[in-house]
C-alpha positions in Angstrom: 19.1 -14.8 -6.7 15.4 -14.5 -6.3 13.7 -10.8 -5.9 10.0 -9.3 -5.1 9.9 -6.2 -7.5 7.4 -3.9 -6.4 5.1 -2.8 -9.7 3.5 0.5 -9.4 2.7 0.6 -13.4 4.7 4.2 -13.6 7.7 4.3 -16.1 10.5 3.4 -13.5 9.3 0.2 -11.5 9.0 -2.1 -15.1 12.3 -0.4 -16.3 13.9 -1.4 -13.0 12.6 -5.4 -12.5 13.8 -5.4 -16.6 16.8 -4.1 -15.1 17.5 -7.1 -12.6 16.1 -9.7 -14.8 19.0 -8.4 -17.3 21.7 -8.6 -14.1 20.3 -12.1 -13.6 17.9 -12.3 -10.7 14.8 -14.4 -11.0 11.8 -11.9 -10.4 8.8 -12.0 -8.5 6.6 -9.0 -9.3 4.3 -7.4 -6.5 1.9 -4.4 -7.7 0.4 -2.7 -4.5 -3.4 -2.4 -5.1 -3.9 1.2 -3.9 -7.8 1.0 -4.1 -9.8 3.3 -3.4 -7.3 5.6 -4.2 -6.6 4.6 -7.4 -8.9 2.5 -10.3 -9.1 0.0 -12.1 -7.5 1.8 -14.8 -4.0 1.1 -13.3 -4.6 -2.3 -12.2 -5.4 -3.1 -16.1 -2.2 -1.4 -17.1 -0.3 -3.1 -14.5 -1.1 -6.4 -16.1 -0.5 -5.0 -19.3 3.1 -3.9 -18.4 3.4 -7.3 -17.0 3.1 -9.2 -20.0 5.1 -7.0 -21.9 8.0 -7.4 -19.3 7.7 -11.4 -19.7 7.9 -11.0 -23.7 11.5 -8.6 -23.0 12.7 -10.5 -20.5 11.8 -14.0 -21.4 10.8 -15.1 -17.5 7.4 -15.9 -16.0 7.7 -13.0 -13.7 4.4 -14.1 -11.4 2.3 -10.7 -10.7 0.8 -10.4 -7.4 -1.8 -7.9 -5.9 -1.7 -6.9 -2.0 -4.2 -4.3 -0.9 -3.3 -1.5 0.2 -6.0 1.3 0.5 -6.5 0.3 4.2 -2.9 0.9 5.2 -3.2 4.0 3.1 -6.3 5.2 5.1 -4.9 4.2 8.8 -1.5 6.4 7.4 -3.8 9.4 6.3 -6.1 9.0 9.8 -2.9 8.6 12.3 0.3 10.3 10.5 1.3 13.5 9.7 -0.1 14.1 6.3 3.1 15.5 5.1 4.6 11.9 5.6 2.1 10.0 3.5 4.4 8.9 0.8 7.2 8.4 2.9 5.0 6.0 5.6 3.2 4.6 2.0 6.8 3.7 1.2 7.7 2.0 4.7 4.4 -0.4 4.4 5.1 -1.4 1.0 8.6 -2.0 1.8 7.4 -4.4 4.3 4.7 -6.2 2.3 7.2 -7.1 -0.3 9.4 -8.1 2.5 6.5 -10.9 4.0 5.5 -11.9 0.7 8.9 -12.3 -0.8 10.2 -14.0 2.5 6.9 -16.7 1.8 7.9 -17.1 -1.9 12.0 -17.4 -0.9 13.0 -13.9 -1.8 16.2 -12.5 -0.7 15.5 -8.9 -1.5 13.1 -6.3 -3.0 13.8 -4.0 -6.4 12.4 -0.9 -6.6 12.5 1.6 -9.0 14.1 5.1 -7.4 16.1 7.4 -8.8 17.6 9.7 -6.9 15.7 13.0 -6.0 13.4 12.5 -9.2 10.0 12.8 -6.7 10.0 13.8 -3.2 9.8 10.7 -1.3 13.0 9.7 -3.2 14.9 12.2 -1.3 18.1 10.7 0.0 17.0 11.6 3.6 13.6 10.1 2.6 15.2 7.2 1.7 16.8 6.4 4.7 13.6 7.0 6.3 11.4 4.6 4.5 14.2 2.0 4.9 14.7 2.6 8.9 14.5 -1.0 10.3 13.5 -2.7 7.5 16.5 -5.6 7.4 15.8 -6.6 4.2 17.9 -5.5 1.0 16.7 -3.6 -1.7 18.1 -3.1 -4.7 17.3 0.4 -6.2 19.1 -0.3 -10.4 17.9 3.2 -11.5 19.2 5.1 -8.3 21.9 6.9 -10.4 19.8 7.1 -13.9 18.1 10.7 -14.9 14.6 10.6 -16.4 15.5 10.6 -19.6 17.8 7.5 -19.6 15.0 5.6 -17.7 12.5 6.7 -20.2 14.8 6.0 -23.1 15.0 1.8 -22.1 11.0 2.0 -21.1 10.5 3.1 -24.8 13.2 0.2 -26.0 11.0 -2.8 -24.0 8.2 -1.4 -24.7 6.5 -0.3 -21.5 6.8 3.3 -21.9 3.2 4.2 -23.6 1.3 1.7 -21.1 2.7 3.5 -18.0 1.9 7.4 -19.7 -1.6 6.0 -19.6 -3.8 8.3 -18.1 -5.2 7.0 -14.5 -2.2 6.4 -12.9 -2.0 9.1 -10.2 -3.0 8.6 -6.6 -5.5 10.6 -5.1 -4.0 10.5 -1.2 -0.4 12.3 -1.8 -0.5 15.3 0.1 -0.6 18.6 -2.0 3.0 19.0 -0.2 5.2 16.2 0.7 7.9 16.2 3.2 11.2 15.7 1.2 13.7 15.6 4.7 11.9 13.5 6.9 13.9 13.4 10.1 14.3 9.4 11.3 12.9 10.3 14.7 9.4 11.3 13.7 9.2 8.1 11.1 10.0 5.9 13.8 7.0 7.4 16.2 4.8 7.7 13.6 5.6 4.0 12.1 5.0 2.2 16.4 1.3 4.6 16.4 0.6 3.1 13.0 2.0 -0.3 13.4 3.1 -0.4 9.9 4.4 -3.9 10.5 0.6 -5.7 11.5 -0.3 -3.0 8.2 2.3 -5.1 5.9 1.6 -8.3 7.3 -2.0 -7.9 6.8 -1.8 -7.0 3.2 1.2 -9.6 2.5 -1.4 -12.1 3.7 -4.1 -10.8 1.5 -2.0 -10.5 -1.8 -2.8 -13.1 -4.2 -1.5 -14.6 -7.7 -2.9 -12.4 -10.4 -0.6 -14.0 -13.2 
């Protein structure tokens, strides 16, 4: 079982590819580049976390970077603000799903747990997932915050992901947290979060 983990450099992604790597799966890791709304701060730390996850899990775990400040500027300029993380979630979603399709993935990991942040609402998720046909495995879905920090502490990734820098400067000041399917779906065809994900899957490249 091969699987594209998407890498945001927070506590819960790296806990969640150490996660499947434990269950078994051979794992692909794919850090969305969310320049210029983010720095290079978190691109470092992403690495960082990167090589610490090969030293705990004992796998290569490649590490790609796809951009994805455009699709975060055409979401901003053509979507209901309050949907920005949900339609951010929908295009990364898809990225992995090109990229990991090109590299013989079966499925995407990702680290949600839920109801810990809004877009991991379970209405939210539902949303982001709407016509997606691709599994994702979500290991932390049931965990609290303490239990996820507790194994990011034990592997070591904890203090690289507290790192200051590793917030993102486009989340609206309020988020929707019960998207309704309808609007997603409209908003995701005026986007075209599909030509988004493809062009960023075909921009990512092999950082590690």
């Amino acid at each position: 079982m091969k699987l594209i983990a998407l890498l945001s450099g927070g506590i819960d992604s790296p806990v969640a590819a150490y996660r499947m790597c434990q269950a078994g799966a051979e794992v692909v890791l794919l850090h969305m580049d969310n320049t210029p709304y983010s720095d290079e701060v978190q691109r470092k730390d992403v690495m960082e976390i990167a090589r610490i996850l090969r030293e705990a899990t004992g796998q290569e775990l490649p590490l790609w970077f796809a951009p994805h400040g455009d699709s975060q500027t055409a979401i901003h300029d053509r979507c209901d603000y309050n949907y920005q993380c949900v339609m951010c979630k929908r295009v990364m979603q898809r990225t992995a799903r090109e990229l990991g399709k090109k590299l013989g993935c079966s499925g995407i990991v990702m680290g949600d747990s839920l109801g810990q942040v809004a877009s991991q609402t379970l209405r939210n998720i539902r949303s982001e997932n709407i016509g997606l046909d691709f599994p994702v495995a979500r290991p932390l879905i049931g965990y609290d915050k303490i239990e996820i920090e507790a194994i990011a502490k034990e592997i070591e990734t904890y203090d690289v992901s507290i790192r200051p820098g590793h917030g993102c400067s486009i989340v609206p000041v309020r988020p929707i947290t019960e998207a309704k399917p309808e609007k997603v779906v409209s908003m995701s065809e005026t986007v075209d979060i599909d030509a988004l994900a493809r062009a960023s899957a075909d921009a990512a490249y092999l950082v590690q």
